[in-house]
GUGUMI-557041 format. One record per residue: residue number from 1; residue in one letter; chain; x, y, z of N, C-alpha, C, O in turn. Coordinates in steps of 0.2 Angstrom, whole numbers, plus 5000, padded with zeros to 4 digits. Each point is the difference from the previous one (the first is absolute). Last residue first. Layout:
<atoms>
(atom NUM,"A","A",(X,Y,Z),(X,Y,Z),(X,Y,Z),(X,Y,Z))
...
</atoms>
This chain:
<atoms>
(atom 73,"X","A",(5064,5066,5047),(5005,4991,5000),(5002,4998,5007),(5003,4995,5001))
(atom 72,"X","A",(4980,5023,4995),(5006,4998,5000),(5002,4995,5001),(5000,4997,5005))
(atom 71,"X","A",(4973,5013,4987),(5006,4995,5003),(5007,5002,5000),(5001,5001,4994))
(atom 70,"X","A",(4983,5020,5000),(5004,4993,4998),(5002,4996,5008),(5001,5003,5006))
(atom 69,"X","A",(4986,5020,4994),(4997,4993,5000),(5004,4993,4999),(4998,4994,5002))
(atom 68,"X","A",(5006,5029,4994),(5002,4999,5005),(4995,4996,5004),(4999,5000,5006))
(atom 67,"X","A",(5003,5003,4968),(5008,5000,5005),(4998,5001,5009),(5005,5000,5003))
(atom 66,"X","A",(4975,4989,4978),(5005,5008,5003),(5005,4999,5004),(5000,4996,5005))
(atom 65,"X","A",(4990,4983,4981),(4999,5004,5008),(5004,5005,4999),(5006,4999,4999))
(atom 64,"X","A",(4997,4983,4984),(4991,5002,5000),(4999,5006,5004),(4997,5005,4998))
(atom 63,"X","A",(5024,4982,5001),(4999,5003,4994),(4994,5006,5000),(4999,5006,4998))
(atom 62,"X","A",(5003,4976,5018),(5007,5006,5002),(4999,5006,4995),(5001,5006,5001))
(atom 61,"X","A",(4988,4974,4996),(4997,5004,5006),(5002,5006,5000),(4996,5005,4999))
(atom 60,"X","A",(5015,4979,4989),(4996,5004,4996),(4994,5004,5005),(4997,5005,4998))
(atom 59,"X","A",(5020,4981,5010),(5003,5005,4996),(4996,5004,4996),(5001,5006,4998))
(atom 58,"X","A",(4990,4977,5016),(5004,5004,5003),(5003,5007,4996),(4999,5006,5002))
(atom 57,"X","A",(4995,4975,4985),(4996,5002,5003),(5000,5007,5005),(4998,5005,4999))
(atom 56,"X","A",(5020,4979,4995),(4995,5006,4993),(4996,5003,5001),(4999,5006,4998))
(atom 55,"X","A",(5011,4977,5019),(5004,5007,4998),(4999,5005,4995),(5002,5006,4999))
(atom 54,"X","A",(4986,4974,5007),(4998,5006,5005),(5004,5007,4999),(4998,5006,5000))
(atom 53,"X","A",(5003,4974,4985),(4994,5004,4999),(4999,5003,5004),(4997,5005,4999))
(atom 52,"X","A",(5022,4983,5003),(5002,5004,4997),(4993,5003,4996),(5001,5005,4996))
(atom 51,"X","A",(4999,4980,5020),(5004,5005,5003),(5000,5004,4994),(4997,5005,5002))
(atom 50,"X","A",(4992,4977,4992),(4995,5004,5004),(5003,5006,5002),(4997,5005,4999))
(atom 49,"X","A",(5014,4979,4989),(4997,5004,4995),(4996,5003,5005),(4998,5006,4998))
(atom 48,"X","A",(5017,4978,5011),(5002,5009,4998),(4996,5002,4996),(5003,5005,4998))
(atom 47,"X","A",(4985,4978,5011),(5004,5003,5006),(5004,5008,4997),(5000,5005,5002))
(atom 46,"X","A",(4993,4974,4983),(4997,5007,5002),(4999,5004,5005),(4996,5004,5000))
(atom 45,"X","A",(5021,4983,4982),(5000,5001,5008),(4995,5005,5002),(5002,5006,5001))
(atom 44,"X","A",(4999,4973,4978),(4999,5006,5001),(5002,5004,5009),(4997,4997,5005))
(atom 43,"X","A",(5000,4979,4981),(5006,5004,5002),(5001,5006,5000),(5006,5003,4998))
(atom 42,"X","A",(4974,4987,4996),(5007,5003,4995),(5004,4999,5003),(5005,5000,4996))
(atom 41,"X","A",(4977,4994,5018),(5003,4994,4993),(5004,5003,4996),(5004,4996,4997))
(atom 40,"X","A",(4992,5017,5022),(5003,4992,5001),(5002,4995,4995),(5004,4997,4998))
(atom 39,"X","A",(4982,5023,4998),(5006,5002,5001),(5005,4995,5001),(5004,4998,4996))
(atom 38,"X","A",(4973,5001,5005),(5003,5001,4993),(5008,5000,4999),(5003,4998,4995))
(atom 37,"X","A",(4984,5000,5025),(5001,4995,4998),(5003,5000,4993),(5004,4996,4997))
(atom 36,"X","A",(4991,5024,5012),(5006,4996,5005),(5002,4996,4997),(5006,5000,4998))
(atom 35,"X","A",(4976,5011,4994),(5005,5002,4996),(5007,4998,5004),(5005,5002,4997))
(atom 34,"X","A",(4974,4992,5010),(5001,4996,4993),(5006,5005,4998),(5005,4997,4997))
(atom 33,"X","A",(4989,5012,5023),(5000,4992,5001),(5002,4997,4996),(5004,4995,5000))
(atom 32,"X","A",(4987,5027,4996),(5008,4999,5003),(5004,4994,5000),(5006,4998,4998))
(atom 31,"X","A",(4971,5007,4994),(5006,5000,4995),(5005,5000,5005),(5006,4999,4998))
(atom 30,"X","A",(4976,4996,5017),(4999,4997,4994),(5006,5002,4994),(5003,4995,4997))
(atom 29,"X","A",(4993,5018,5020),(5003,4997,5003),(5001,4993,4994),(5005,4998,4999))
(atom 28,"X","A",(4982,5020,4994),(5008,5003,5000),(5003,4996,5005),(5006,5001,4999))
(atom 27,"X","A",(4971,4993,4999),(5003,5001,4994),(5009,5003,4998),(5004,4999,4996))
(atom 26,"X","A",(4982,5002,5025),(5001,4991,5000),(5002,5000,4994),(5005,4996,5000))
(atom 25,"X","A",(4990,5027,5002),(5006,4996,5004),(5002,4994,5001),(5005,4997,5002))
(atom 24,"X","A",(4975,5013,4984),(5006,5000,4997),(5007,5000,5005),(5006,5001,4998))
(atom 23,"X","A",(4971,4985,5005),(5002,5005,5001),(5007,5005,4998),(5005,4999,5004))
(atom 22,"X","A",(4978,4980,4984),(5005,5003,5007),(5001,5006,4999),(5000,5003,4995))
(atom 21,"X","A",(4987,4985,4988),(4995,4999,5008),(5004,5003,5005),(4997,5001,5005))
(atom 20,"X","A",(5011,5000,4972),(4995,5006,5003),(4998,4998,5004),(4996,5004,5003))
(atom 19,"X","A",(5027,4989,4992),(4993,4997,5000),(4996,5005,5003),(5000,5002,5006))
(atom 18,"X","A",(5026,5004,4981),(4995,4998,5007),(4993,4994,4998),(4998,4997,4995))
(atom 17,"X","A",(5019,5013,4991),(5002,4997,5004),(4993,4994,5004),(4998,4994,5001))
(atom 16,"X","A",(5001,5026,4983),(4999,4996,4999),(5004,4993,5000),(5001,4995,4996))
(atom 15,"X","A",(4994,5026,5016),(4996,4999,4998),(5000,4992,4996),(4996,4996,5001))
(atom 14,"X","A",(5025,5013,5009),(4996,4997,5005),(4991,4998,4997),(4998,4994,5002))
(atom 13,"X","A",(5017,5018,4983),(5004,4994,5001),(4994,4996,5007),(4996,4996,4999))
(atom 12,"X","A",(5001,5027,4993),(4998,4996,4996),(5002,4992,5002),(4996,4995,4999))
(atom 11,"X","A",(5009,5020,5016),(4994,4999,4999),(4998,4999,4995),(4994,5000,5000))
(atom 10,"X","A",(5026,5005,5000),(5000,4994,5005),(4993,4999,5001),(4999,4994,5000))
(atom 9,"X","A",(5007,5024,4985),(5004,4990,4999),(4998,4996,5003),(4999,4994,4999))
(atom 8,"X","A",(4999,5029,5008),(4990,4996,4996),(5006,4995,4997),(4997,4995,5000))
(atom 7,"X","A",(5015,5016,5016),(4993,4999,5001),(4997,4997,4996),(4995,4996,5002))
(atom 6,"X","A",(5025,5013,4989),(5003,4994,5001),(4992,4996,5006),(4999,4994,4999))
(atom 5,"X","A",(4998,5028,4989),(5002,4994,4996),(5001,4993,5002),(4998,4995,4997))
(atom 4,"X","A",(5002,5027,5017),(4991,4995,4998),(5002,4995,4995),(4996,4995,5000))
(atom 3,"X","A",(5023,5019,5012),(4998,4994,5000),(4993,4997,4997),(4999,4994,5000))
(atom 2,"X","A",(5020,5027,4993),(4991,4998,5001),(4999,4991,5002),(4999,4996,4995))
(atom 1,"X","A",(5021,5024,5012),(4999,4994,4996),(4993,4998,5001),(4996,5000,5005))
</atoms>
């Protein structure tokens, strides 16, 4: 799986997130936070959208790595 795709999304996303006086981790601490608060207000659970981004992520790991490098579940 070629993740450079889902890399420059997010690096797009942080570039025009952010404030260029900070550093893009006060930036990624910065969209979490609002996308917490986002969440509260929909009635959104971002707790499982997190679990369920580890779970993709993980998997796409798994995707990326030679068979005797996989994660096992």
């Amino acid at each position: 799986m070629n993740l450079q795709p889902r890399i420059d999304r997010f690096a797009t996303a942080i570039d025009r997130y952010g404030d260029p006086a900070s550093c893009d981790s006060e930036t990624i601490i910065d969209l979490l936070a609002d996308a917490m608060h986002w969440c509260d207000a929909h009635g959104e659970d971002f707790h499982i959208g997190l679990a369920m981004a580890c779970r993709h992520y993980i998997n796409e790991l798994n995707d990326d790595q030679q068979d005797e490098r996989r994660i096992e579940p």
